[in-house]
C-alpha positions in Angstrom: 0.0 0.0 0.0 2.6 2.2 0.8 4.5 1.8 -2.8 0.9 2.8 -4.0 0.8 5.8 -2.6 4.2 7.1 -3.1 3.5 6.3 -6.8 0.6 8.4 -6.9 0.8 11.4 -4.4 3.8 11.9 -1.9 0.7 14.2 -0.4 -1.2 10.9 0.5 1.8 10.9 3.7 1.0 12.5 6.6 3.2 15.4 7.3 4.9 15.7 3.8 3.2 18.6 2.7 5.3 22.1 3.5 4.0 23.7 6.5 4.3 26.9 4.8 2.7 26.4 1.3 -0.9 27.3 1.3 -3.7 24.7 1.0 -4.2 24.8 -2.5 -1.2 25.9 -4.8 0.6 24.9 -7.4 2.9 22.4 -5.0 0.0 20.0 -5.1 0.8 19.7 -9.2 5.0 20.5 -8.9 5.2 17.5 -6.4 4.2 14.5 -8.4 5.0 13.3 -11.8 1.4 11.8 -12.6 0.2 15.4 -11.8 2.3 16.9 -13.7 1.2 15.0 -16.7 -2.4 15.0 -15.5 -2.3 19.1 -15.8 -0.5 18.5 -19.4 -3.4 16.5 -20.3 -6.4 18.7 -18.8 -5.7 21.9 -20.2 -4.9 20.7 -23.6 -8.4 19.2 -23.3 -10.2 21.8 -21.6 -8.2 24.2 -24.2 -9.5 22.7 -26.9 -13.1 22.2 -26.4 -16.4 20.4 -25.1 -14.0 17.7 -23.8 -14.6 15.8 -21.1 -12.2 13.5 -18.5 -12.7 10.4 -16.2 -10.4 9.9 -13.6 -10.7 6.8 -11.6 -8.9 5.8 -8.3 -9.7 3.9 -5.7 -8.3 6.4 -2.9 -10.6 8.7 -1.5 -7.5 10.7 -0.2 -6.3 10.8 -3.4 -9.1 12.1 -4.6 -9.4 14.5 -2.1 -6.1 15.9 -3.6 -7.8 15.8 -7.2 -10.3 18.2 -6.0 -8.1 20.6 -4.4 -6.1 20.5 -8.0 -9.9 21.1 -10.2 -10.1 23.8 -7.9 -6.6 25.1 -8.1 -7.4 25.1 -12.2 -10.8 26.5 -12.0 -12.2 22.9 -13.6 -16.0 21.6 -13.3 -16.0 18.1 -11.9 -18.2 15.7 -10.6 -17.0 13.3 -7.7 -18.2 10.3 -7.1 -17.4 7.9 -4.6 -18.6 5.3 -1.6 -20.8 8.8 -0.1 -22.4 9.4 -2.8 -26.0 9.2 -2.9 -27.7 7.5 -5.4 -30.1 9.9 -6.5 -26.9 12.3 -6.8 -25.0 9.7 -9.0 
């Protein structure tokens, strides 16, 4: 488990995030590789059109930090996970 997270998110660690950077900043992208080339990927899409993304994982934490990088890029999303309602889904 722990080789999963370090190959997703060093974030997904407690206490590895600088105390000093501010919640949501361009650390959470600068940080990790796969983010790196997430945010490649996005705004070429979002650039481009009516294109959409699906982004799976099975973390909730590391979903948690997907939000915080939609948010950081001023993207729509949708998340769903185990506390979603079904009526919401």
């Amino acid at each position: 488990m722990q080789l999963r997270k370090v190959c997703c998110h060093p974030y997904l660690f407690p206490n590895v995030e600088p105390a000093d950077a501010p919640p949501i900043g361009e650390h959470l992208v600068t940080s990790s590789g796969k983010m790196i080339i997430l945010d490649k990927l996005l705004s070429k899409l979002y650039k481009e059109g009516d294109h959409k993304a699906l982004i799976f994982s099975q973390m909730t934490s590391l979903l948690d930090i997907f939000e915080d990088f939609c948010h950081l890029r001023g993207y729509t999303y949708c998340r769903i996970d185990g506390n979603t309602d079904m009526k919401s889904r």
